[in-house]
Structures are given as C-alpha cells and as structure tokens.
PDB file of N, CA, C and O in Angstrom:
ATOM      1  N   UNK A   1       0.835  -1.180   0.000  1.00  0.00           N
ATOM      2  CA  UNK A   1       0.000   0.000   0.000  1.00  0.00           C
ATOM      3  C   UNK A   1       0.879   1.242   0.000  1.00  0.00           C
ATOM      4  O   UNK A   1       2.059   1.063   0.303  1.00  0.00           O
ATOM      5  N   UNK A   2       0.501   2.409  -0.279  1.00  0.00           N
ATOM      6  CA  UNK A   2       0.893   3.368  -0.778  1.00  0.00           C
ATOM      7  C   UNK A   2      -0.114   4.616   0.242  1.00  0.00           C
ATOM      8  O   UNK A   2      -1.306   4.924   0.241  1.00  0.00           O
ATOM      9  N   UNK A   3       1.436   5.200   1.259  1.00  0.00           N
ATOM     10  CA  UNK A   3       0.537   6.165   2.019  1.00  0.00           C
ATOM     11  C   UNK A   3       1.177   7.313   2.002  1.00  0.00           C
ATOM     12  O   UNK A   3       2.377   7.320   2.277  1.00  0.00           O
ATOM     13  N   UNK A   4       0.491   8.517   1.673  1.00  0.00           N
ATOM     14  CA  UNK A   4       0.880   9.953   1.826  1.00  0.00           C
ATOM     15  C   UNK A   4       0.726  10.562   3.017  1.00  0.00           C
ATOM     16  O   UNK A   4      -0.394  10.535   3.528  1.00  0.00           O
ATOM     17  N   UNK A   5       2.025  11.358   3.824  1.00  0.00           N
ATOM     18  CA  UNK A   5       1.870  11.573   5.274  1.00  0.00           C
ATOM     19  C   UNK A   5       1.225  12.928   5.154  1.00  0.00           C
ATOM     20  O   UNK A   5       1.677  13.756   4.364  1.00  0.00           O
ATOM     21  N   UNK A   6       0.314  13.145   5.820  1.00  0.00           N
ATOM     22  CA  UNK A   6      -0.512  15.063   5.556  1.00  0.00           C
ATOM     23  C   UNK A   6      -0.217  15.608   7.172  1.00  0.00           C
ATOM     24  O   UNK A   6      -0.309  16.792   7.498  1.00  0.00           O
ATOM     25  N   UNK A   7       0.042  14.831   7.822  1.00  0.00           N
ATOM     26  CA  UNK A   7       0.662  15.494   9.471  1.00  0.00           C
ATOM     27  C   UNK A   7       1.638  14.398   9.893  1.00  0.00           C
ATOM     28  O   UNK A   7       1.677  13.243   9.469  1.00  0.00           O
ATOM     29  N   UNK A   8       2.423  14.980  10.814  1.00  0.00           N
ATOM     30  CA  UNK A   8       3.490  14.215  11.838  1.00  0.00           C
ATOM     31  C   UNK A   8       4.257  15.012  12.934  1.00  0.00           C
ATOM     32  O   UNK A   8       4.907  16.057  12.952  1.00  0.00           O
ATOM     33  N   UNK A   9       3.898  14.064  13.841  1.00  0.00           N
ATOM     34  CA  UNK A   9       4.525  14.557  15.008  1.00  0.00           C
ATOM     35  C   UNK A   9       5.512  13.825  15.324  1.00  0.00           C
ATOM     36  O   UNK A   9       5.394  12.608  15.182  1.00  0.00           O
ATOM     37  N   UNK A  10       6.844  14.436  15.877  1.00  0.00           N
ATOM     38  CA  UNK A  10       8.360  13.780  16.061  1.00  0.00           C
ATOM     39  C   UNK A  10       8.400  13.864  17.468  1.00  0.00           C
ATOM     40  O   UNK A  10       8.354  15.028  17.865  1.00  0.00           O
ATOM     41  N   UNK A  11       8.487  12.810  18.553  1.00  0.00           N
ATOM     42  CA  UNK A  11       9.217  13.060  19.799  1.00  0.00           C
ATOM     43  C   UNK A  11      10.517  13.288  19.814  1.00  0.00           C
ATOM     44  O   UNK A  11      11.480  12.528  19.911  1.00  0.00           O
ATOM     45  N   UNK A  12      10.367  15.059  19.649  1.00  0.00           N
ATOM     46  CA  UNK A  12      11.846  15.227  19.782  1.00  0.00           C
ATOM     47  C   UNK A  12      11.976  15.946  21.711  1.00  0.00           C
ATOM     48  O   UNK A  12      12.589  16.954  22.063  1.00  0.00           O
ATOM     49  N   UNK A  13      11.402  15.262  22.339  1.00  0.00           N
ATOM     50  CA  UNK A  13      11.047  15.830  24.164  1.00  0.00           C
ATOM     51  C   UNK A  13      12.399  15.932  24.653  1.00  0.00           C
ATOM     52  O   UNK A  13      12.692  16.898  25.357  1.00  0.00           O
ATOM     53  N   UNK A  14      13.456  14.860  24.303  1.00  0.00           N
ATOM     54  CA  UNK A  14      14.486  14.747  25.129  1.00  0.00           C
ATOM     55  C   UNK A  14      15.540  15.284  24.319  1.00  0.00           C
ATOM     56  O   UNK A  14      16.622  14.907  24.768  1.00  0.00           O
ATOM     57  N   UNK A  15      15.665  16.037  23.272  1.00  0.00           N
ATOM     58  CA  UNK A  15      16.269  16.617  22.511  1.00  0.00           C
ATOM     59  C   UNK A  15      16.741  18.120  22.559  1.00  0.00           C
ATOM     60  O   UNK A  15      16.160  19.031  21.969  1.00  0.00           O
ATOM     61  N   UNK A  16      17.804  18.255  23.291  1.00  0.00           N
ATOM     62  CA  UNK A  16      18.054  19.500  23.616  1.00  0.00           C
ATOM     63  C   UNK A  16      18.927  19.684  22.990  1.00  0.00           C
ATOM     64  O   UNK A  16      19.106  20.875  23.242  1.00  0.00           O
ATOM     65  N   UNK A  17      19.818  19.372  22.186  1.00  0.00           N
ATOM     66  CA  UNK A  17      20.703  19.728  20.979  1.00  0.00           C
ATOM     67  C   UNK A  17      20.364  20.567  19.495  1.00  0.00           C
ATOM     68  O   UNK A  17      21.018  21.390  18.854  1.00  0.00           O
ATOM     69  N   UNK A  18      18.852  19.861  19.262  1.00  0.00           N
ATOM     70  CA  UNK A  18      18.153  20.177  18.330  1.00  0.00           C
ATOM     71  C   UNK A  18      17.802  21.647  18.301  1.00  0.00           C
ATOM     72  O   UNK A  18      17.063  22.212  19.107  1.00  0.00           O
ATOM     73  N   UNK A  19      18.614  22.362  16.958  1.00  0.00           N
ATOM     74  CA  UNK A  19      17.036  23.881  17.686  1.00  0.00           C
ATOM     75  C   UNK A  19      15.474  23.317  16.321  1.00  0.00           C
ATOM     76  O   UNK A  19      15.076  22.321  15.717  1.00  0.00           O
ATOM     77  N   UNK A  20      15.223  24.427  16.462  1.00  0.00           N
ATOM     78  CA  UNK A  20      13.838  24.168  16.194  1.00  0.00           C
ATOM     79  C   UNK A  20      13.591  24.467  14.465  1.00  0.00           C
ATOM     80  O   UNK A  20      12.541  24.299  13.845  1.00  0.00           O
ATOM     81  N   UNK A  21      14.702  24.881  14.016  1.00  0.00           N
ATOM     82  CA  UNK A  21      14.817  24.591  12.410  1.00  0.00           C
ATOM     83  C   UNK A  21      15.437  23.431  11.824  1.00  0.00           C
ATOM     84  O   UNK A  21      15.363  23.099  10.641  1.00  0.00           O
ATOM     85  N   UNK A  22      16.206  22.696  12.977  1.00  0.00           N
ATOM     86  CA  UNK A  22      16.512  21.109  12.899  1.00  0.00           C
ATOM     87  C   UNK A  22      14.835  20.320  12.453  1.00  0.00           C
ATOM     88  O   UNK A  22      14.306  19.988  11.393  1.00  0.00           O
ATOM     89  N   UNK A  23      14.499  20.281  13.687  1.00  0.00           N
ATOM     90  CA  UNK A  23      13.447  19.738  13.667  1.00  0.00           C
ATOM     91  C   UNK A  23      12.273  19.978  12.910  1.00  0.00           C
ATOM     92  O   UNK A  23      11.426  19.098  12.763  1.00  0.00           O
ATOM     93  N   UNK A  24      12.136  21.430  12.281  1.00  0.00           N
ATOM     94  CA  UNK A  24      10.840  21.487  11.391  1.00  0.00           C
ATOM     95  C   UNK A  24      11.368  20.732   9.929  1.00  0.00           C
ATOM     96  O   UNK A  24      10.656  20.119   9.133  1.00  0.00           O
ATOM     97  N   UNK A  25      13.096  21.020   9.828  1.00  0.00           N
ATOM     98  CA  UNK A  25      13.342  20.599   8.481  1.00  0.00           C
ATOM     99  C   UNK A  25      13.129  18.884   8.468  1.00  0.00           C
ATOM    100  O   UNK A  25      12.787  18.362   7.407  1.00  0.00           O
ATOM    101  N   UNK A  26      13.284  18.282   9.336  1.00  0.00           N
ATOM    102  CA  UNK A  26      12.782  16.725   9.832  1.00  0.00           C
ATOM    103  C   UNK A  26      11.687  16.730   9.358  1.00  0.00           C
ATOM    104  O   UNK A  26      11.504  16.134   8.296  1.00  0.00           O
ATOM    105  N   UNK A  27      10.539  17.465  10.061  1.00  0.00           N
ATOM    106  CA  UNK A  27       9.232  17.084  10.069  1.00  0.00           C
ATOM    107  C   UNK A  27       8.416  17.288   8.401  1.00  0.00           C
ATOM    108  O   UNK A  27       7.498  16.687   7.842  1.00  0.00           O
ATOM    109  N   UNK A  28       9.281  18.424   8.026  1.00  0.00           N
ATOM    110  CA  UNK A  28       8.450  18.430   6.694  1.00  0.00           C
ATOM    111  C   UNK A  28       9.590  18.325   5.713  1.00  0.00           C
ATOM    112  O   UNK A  28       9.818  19.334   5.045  1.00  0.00           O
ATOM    113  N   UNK A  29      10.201  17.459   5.560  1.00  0.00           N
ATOM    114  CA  UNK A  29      10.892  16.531   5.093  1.00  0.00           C
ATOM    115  C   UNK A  29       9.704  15.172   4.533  1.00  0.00           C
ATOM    116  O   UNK A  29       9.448  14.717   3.419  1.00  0.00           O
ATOM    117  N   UNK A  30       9.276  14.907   5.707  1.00  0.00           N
ATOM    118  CA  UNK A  30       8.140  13.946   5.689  1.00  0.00           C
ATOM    119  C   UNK A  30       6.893  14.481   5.187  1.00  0.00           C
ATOM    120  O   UNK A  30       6.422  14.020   4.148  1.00  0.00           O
ATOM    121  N   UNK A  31       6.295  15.433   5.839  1.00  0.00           N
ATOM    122  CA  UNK A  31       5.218  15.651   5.407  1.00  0.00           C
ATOM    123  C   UNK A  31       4.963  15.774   3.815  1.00  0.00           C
ATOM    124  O   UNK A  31       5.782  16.244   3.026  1.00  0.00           O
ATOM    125  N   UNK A  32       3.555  15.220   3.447  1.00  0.00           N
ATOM    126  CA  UNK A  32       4.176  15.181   1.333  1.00  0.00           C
ATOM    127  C   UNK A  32       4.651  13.628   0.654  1.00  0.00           C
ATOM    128  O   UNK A  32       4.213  12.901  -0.237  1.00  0.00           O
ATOM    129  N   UNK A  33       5.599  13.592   1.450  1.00  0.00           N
ATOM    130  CA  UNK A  33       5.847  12.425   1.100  1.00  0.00           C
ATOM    131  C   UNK A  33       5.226  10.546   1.584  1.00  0.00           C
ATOM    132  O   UNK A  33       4.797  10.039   2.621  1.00  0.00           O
ATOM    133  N   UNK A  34       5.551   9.949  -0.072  1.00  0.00           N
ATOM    134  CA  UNK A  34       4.621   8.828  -0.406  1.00  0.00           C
ATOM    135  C   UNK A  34       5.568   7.820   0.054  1.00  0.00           C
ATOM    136  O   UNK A  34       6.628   7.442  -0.446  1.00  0.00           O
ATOM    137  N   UNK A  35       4.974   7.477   1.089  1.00  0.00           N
ATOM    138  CA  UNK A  35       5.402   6.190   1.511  1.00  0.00           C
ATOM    139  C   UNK A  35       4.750   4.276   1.424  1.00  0.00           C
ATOM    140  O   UNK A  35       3.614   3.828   1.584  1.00  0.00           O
ATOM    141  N   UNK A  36       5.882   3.680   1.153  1.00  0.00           N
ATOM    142  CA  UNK A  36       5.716   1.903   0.665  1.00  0.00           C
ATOM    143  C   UNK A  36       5.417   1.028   1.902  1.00  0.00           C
ATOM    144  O   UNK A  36       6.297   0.326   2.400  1.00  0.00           O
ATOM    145  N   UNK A  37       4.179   1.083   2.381  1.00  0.00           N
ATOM    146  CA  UNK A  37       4.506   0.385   3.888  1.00  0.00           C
ATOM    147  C   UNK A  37       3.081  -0.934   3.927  1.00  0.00           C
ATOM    148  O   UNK A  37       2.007  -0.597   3.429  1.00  0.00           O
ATOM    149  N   UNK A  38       3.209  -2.211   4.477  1.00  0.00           N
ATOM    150  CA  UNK A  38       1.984  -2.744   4.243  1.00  0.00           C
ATOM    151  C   UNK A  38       0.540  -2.375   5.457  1.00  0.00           C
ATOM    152  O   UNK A  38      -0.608  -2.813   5.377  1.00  0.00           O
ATOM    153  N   UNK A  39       0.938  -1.735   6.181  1.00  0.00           N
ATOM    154  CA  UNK A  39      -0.009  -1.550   6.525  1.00  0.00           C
ATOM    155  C   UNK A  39       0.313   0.008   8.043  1.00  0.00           C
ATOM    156  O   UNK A  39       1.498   0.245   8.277  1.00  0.00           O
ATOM    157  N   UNK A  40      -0.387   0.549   8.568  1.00  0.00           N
ATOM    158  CA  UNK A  40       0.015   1.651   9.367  1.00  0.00           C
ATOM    159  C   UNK A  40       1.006   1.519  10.175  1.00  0.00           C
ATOM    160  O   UNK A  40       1.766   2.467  10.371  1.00  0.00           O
ATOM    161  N   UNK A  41       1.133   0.616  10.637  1.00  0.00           N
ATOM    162  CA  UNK A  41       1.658  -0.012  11.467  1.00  0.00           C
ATOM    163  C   UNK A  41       4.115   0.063  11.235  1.00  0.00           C
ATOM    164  O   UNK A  41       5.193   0.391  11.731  1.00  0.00           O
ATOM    165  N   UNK A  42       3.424  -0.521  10.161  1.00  0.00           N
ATOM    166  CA  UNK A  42       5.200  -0.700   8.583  1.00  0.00           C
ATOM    167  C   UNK A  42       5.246   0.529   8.662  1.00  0.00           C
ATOM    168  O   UNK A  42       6.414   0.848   8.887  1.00  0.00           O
ATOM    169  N   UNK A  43       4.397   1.661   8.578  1.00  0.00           N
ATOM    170  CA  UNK A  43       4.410   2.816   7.641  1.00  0.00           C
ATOM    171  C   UNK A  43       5.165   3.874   8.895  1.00  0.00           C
ATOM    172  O   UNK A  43       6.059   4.648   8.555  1.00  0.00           O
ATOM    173  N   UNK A  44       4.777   3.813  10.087  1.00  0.00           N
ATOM    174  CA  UNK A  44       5.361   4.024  11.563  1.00  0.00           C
ATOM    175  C   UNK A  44       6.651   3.482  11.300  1.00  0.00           C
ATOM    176  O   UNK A  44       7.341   4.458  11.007  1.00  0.00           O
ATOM    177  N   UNK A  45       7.378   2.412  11.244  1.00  0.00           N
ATOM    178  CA  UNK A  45       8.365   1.687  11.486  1.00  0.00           C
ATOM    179  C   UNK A  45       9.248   2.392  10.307  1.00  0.00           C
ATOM    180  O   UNK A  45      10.288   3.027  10.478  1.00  0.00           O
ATOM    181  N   UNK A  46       8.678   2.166   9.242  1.00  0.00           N
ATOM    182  CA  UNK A  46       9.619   2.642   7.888  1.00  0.00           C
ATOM    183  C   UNK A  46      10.471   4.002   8.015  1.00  0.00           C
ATOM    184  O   UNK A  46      11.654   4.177   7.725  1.00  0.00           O
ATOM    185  N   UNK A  47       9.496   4.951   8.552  1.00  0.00           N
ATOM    186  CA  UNK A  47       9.764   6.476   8.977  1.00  0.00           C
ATOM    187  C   UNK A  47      10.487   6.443   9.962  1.00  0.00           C
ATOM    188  O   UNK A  47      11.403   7.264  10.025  1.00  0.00           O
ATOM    189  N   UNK A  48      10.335   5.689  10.800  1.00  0.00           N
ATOM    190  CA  UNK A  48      11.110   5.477  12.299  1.00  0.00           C
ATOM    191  C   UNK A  48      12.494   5.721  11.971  1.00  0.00           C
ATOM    192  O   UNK A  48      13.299   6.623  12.202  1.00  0.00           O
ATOM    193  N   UNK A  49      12.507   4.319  11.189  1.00  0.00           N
ATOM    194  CA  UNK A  49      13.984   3.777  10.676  1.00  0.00           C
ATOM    195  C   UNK A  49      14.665   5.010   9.824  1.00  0.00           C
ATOM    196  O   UNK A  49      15.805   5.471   9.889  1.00  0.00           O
ATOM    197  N   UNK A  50      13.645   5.339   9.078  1.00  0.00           N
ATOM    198  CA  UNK A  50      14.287   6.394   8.140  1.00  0.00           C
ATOM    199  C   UNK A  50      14.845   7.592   8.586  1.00  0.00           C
ATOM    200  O   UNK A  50      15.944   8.046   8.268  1.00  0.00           O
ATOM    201  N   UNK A  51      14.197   7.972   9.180  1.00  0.00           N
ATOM    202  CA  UNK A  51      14.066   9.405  10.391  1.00  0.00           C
ATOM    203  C   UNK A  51      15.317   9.134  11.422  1.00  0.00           C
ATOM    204  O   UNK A  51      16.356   9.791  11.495  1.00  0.00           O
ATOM    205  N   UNK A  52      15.007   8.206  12.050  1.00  0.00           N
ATOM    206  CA  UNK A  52      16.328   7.943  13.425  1.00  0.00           C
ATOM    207  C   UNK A  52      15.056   8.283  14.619  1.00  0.00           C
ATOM    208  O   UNK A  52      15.469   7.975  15.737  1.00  0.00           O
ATOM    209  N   UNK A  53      13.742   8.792  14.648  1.00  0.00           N
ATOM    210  CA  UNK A  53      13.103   9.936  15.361  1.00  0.00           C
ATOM    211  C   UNK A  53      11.988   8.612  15.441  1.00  0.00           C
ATOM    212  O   UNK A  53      11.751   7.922  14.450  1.00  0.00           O
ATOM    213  N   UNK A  54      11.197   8.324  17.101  1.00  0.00           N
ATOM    214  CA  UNK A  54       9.879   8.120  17.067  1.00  0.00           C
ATOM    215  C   UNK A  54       8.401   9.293  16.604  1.00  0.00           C
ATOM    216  O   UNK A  54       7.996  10.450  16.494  1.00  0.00           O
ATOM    217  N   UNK A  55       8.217   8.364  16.525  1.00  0.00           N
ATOM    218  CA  UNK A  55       6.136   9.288  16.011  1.00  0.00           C
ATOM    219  C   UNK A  55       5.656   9.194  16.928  1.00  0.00           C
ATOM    220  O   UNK A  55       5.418   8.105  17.450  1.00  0.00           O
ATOM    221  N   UNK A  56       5.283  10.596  17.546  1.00  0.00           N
ATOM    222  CA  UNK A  56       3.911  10.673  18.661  1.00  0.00           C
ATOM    223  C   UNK A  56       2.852  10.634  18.027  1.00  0.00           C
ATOM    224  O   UNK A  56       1.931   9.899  18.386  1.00  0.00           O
ATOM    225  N   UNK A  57       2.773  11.482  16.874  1.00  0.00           N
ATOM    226  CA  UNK A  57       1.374  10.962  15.651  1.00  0.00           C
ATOM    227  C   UNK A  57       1.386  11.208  14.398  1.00  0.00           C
ATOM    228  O   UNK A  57       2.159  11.961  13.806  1.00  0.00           O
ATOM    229  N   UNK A  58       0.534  10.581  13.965  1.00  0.00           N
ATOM    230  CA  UNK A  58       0.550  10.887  12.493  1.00  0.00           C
ATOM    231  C   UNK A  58      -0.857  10.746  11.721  1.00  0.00           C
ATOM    232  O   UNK A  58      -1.745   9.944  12.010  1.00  0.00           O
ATOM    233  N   UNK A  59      -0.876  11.655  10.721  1.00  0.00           N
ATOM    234  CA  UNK A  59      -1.881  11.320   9.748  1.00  0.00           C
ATOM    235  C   UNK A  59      -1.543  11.239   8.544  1.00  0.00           C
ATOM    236  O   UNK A  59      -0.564  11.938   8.283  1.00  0.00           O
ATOM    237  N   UNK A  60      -2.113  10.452   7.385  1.00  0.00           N
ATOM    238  CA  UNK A  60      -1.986  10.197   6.142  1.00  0.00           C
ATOM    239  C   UNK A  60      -3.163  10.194   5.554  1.00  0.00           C
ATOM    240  O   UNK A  60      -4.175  10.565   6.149  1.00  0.00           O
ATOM    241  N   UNK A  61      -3.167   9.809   4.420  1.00  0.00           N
ATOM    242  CA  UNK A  61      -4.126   9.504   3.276  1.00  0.00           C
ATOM    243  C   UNK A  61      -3.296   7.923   2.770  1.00  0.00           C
ATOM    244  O   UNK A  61      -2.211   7.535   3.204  1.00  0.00           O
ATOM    245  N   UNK A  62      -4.446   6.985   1.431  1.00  0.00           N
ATOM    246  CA  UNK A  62      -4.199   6.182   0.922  1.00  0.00           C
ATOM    247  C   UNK A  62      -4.331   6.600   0.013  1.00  0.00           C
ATOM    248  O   UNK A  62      -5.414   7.092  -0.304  1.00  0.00           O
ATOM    249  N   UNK A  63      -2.726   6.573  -1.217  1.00  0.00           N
ATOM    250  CA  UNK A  63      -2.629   6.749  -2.369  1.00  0.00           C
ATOM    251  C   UNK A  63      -3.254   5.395  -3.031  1.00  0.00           C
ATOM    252  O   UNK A  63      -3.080   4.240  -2.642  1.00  0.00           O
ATOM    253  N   UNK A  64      -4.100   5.894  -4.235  1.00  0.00           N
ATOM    254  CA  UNK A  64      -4.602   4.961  -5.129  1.00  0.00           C
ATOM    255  C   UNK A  64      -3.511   5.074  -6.109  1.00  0.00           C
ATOM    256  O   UNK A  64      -2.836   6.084  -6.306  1.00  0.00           O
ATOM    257  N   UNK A  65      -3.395   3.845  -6.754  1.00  0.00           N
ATOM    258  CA  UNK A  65      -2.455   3.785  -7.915  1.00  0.00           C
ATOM    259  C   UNK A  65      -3.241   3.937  -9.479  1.00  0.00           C
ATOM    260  O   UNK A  65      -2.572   3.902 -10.512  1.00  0.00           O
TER     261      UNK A  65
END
C-alpha cells in the first residue's frame, strides 16, 4: 500500500541539541511524502527507521495507484 503523510509529530522531548529549524526541516521533510509500507503499522516503522526519530502521531491519506 501506498501512504501519503498530511501530518506528523516527532518526539523530539528529550532533545536538547536540536534547535527548532533542525526539527521542522525533519518534520516536513516527511510531510508530502509517499510512503511503501503494508499496513500503518510498517508505515510508523519505515519512517522510524528512516528518520532515526519516534512518532507521537501521524496522519496520512491512501494513495490509489
């Protein structure tokens, strides 16, 4: 399946290194982009991995092909 992220939230809580143009360039980095995941669940994990960063939340859409 094929999911487009339209919000995301990064736990960046314990991140005091980061300033805050670190982190928006993270976040909408993602946002927009079409992600290959089988189900919400993958699609969390994929970003995880990709990112280095957990998700406090997220929303998407399902791209139709």
């Amino acid at each position: 399946m094929r999911f487009q992220v339209t919000q995301i939230e990064f736990d960046f809580d314990d991140e005091e290194e980061m300033n805050e143009d670190e982190k928006n360039t993270i976040t909408n980095e993602c946002i927009g982009q079409v992600w290959e995941a089988i189900d919400e669940d993958d699609l969390i994990e994929e970003i995880t991995c990709t990112t280095g960063w957990c998700i406090k939340s997220i929303d998407y859409r399902h791209v139709l092909v």
